[in-house]
C-alpha positions in Angstrom: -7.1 6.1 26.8 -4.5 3.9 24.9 -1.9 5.7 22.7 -2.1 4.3 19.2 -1.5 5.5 15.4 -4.1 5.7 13.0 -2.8 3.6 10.1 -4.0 4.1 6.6 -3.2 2.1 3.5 -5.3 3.8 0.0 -5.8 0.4 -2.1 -7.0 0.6 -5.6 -11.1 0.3 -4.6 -11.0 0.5 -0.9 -9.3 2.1 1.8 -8.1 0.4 4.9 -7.7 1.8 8.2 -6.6 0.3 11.6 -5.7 2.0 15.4 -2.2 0.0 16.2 -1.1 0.5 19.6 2.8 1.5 20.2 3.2 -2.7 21.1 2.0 -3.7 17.3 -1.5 -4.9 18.4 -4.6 -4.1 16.4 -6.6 -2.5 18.7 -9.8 -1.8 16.0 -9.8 -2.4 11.9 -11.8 -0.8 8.9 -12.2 -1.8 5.4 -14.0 1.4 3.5 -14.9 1.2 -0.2 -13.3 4.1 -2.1 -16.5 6.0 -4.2 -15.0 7.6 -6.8 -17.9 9.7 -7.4 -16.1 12.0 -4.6 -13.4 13.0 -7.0 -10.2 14.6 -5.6 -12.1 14.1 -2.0 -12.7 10.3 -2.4 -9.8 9.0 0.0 -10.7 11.9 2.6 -14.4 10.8 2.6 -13.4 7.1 2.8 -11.1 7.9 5.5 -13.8 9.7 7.6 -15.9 6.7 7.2 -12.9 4.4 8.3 -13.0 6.6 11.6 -15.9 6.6 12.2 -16.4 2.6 12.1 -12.9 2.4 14.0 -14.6 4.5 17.0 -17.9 2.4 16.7 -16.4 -0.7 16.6 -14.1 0.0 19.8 -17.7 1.0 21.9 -19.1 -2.3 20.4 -22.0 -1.0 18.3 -21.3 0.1 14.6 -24.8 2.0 14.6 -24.5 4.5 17.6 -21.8 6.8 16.3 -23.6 10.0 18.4 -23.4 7.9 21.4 -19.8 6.8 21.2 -18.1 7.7 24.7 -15.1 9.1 24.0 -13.2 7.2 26.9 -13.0 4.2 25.5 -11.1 5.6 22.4 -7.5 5.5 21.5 -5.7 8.4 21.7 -4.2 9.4 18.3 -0.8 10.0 18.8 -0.1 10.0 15.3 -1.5 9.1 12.0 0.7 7.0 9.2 -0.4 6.8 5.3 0.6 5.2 2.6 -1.1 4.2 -1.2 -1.1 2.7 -3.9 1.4 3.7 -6.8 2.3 5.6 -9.4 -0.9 7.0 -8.9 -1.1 11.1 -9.3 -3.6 13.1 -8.1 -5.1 17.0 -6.9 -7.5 18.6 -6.4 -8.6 19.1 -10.1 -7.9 15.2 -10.7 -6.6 11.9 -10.8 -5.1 9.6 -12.6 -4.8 6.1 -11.0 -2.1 2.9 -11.9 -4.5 0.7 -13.4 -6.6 3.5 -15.5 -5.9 3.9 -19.3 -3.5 5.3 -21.2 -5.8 5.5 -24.1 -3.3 4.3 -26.2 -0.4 7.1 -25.8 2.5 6.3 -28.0 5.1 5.2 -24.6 7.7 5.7 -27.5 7.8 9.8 -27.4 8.7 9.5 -23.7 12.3 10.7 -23.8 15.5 8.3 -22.6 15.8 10.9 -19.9 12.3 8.9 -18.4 13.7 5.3 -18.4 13.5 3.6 -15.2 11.0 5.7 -13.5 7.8 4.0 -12.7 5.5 7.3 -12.9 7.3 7.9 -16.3 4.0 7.0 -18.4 1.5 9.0 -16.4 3.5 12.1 -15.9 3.9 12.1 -19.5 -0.2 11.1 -19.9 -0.9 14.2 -18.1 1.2 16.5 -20.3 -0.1 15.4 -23.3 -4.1 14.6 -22.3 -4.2 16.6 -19.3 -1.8 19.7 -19.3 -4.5 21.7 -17.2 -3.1 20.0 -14.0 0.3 20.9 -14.4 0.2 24.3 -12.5 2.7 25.3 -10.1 0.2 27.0 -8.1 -2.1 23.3 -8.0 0.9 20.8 -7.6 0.5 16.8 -8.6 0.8 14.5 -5.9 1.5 10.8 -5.7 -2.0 9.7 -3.9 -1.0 9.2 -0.1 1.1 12.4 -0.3 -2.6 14.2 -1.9 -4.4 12.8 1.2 -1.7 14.2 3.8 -1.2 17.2 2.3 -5.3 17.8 2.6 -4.8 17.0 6.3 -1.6 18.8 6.7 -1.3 21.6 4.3 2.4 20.7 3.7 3.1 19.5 0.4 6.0 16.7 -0.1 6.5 13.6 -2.2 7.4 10.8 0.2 10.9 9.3 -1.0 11.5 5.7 1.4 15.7 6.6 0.6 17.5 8.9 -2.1 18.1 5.2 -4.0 14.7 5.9 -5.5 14.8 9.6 -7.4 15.3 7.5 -10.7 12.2 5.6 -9.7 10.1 8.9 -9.3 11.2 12.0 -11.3 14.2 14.2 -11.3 14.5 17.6 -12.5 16.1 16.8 -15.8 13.7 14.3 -16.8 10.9 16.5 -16.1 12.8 19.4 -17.8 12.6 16.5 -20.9 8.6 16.7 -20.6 8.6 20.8 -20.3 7.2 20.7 -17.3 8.3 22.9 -14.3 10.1 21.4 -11.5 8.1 22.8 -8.4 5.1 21.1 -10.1 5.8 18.1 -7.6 6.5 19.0 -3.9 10.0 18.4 -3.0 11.1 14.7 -1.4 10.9 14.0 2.0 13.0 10.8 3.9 10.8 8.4 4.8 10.5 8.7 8.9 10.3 12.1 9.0 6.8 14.1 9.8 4.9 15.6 6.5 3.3 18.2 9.0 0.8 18.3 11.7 -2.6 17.6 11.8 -4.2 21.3 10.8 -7.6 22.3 12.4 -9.5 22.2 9.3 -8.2 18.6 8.7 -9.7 17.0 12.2 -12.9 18.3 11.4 -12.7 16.8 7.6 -11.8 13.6 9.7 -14.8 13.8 12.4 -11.8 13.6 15.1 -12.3 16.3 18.4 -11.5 16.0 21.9 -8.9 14.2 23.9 -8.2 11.5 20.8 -6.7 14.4 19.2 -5.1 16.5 22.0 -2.3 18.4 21.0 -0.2 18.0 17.7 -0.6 15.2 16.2 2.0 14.6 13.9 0.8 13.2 10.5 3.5 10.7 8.4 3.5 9.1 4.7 4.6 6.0 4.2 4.8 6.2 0.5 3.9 3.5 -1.8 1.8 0.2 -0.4 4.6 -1.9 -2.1 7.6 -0.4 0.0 5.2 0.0 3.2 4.5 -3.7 2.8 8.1 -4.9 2.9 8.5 -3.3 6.5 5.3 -4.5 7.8 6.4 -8.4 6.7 9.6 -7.2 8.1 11.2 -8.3 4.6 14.2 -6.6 5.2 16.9 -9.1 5.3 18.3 -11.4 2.7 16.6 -14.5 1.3 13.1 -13.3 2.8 10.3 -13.2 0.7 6.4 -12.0 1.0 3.4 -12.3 -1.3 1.0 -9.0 -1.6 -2.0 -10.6 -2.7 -4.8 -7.8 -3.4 -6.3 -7.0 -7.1 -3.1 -7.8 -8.0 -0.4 -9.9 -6.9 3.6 -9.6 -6.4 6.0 -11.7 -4.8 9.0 -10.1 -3.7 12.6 -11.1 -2.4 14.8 -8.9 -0.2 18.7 -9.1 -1.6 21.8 -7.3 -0.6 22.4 -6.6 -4.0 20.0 -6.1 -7.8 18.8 -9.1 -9.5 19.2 -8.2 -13.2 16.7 -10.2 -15.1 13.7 -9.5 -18.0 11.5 -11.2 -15.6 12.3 -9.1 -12.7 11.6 -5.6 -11.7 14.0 -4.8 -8.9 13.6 -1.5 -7.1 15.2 -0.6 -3.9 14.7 -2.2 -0.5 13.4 1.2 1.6 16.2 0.0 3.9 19.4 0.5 2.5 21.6 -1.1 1.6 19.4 -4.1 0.5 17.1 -4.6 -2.8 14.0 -5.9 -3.6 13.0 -8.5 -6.7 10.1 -8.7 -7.5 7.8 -11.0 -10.2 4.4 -8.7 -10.2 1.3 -10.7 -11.7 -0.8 -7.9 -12.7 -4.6 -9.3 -12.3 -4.9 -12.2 -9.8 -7.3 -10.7 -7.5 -9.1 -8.6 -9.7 -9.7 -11.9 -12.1 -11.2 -13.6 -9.6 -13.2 -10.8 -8.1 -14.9 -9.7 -11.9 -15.5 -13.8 -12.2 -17.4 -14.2 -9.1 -19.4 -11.1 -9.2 -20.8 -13.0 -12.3 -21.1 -15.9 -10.5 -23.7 -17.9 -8.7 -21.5 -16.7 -5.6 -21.9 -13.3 -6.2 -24.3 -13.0 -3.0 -21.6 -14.9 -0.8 -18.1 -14.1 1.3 -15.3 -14.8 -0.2 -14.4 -17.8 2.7 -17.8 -19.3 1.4 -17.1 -19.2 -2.3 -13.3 -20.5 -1.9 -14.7 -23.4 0.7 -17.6 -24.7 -1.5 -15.2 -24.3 -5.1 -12.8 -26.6 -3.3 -15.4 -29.1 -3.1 -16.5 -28.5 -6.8 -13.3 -29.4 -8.1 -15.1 -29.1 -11.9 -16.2 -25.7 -11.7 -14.4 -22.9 -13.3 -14.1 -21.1 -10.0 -12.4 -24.0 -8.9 -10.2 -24.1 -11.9 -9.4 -20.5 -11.7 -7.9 -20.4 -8.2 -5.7 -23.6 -10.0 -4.8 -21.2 -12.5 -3.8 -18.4 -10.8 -1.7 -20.4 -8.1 0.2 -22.1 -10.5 1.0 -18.3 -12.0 2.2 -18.1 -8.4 4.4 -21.5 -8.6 6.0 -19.9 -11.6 7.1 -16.3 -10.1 8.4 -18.3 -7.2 10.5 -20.7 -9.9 11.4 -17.4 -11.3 13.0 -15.6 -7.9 14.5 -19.2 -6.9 16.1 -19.1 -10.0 17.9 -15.8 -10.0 18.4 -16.5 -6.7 20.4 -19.6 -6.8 22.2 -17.7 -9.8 23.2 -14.9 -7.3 24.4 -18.1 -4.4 21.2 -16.4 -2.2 19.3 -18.5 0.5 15.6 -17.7 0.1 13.5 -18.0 3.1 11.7 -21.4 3.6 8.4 -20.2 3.5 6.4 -16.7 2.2 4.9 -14.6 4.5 1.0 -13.4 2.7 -0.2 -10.3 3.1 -3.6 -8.9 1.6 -7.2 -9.8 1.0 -6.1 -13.3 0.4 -3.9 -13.5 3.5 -7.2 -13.8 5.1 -8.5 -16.8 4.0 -6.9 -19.5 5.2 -8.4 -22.4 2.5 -6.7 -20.5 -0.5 -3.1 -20.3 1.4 -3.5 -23.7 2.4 -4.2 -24.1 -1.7 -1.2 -22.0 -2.9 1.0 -23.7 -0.2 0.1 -27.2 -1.9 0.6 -25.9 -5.3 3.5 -23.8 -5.1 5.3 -26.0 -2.8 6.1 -23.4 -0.2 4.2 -22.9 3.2 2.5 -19.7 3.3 2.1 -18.3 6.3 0.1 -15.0 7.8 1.5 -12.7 10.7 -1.0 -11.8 13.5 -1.8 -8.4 11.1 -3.0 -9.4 7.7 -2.9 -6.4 6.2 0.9 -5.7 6.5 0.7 -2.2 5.1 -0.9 -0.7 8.3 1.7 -2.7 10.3 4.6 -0.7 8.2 2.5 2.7 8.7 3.1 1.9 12.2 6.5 1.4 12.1 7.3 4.2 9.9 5.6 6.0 12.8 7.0 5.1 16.1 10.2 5.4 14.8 9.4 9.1 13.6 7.9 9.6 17.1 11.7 8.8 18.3 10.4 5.3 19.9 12.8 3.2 17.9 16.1 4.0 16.8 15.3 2.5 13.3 12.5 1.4 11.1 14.3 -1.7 10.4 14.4 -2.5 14.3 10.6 -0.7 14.6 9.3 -3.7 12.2 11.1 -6.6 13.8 9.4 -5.6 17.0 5.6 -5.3 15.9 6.0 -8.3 13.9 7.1 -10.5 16.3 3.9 -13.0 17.2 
């Protein structure tokens, strides 16, 4: 049996799981649509489901799960999750980053809140939802929900102490009247949540020799910061697109861009930064227009291949549209970046659902200006869950030098 970690990334409507082996290869990959019908057991389900085609796939037929022979499996030496953010959750409810705020007056949050990005939704919650704020229940950021229903150990996932201002602090919760131990206290990034608990392999479907022992079970915190090890964006001047519903490109500098155009947060690796021009909607825009569409029925490769041919449709125009919102967050970051005498990087490195088609790269590349290129894992996230991992497991003496390795080609 190979060793690998089971690598988990929560996106906004699906869930994606892979088996990485300790040498960065992707030894078996899962794509599972998040029902949120499940409530506050949605991303266990989907992960279950994620296992379950992971182990089919490996014995080469998705439709005889009984018959899987367990000796062709990985061994799961470990198991790395990360999520999509500021997105709070338990086990009474959720509230996600893209859902509503129903019109909540952002002005009543007090100055103690500025800066922190789960600000708004903490402050939803005690004003909509005060029924979740029990010590006794906890609120979790969404990967943290997940491990803590596979570990029983609660913790919020902090990638360094840089980002407390980003998260919440006990005085700016004390501003919102809401007790401290409400939120499970930070944990480094690289360091173990718990172990995987009996009660949480059979949730998961996972028995036998792929789970011998204790298998340690790590968060990698938000997709954003998980992504930027798993490009290996971690030195100055380099830059990566996460292109899912939406879209971000983001620069690693050795120091904070200040800018209205520019959110800059932390680099998980310190002492470096990251800038960042976020375009809320790209995927999403495109998805909601060709569920409408004649191509509904079709792959995405298929629709993208035959728009570029039908250079008068509004598909076709669409994908114009949003690349050249891309050209202009790139103009953006090479701006500030000449301002601040840094070298960006000569091409972008794509991760995502649109990493994986190869005609709409090809399209942005033209458009932007800028080659855009893809690493042998498209869905960086589960390459940074990896990282995160192995170095936990003590097999690298640093993340930083964990990602370098697994993203070499």
């Amino acid at each position: 049996m190979t060793d690998a970690v089971l690598c988990v990334d929560i996106g906004t409507s699906s869930l994606k799981a892979a088996y990485i082996s300790f040498k960065g290869e992707v030894i078996a990959f899962a794509r599972i649509s998040i029902e949120k019908a499940n409530e506050s057991n949605r991303w266990l389900f989907a992960l279950k489901q994620g296992i379950s085609e992971l182990n089919a796939t490996i014995c080469g037929n998705i439709h005889k799960e009984k018959s899987q022979n367990q000796n062709f499996l990985p061994k799961i030496k470990a198991i790395s999750i990360s999520g999509n953010g500021p997105s709070l959750a338990n086990s009474k409810g959720s509230f996600l980053w893209n859902e509503s705020l129903e019109n909540l007056d952002l002005c009543k949050l007090p100055k103690e809140t500025a800066g922190s990005i789960f600000a708004p939704r903490i402050f939803y919650v005690r004003e909509k939802l005060n029924t979740l704020l029990t010590s006794s229940e906890g609120l979790f950021s969404v990967p943290e929900f997940l491990v803590y229903q596979l570990t029983d150990r609660a913790y919020t996932l902090l990638p360094n102490e840089r980002f407390k201002k980003a998260y919440w602090s006990e005085e700016l919760l004390k501003s919102m009247n809401i007790p401290f131990d409400v939120f499970p206290p930070f944990l480094e990034l690289g360091n173990a949540s718990g172990t995987l608990t009996e009660k949480g392999k059979k949730s998961l479907g996972v028995t036998g020799e792929q789970v011998e022992g204790c298998v340690p079970v790590f968060c990698g915190g938000p997709d954003f910061a998980i992504a930027l090890i798993g490009t290996n964006t971690l030195s100055e001047g380099k830059i990566c697109d996460r292109a899912g519903t939406s879209e971000g490109l983001n620069l690693c500098t050795n120091k904070p861009l200040i800018s209205p155009e520019v959110r800059t947060l932390p680099s998980p690796i310190n002492p470096l930064w990251n800038a960042s021009v976020i375009i809320p909607d790209t995927g999403s825009r495109f998805a909601t227009w060709k569920q409408s569409s004649i191509y509904k029925d079709v792959s995405y490769e298929e629709c993208v291949n035959d728009l570029l041919q039908n250079k008068k449709s509004f598909g076709y125009e669409l994908m114009i549209n949003i690349a050249l919102e891309v050209k202009n967050a790139y103009k953006i970051l090479k701006s500030e970046s000449e301002k601040n005498n840094i070298k960006l990087n000569e091409k972008i490195c794509c991760t995502g659902g649109q990493a994986k088609n190869q005609s709409w790269l090809k399209l942005k590349s033209e458009i932007v200006e800028v080659p855009f290129y893809v690493q042998k894992c498209a869905d960086s996230e589960l390459v940074g869950n990896a990282a995160v991992a192995l170095f936990g497991l003590g097999l690298y003496p640093s993340i930083a030098k964990a990602a370098e390795d697994l993203t070499k080609s």
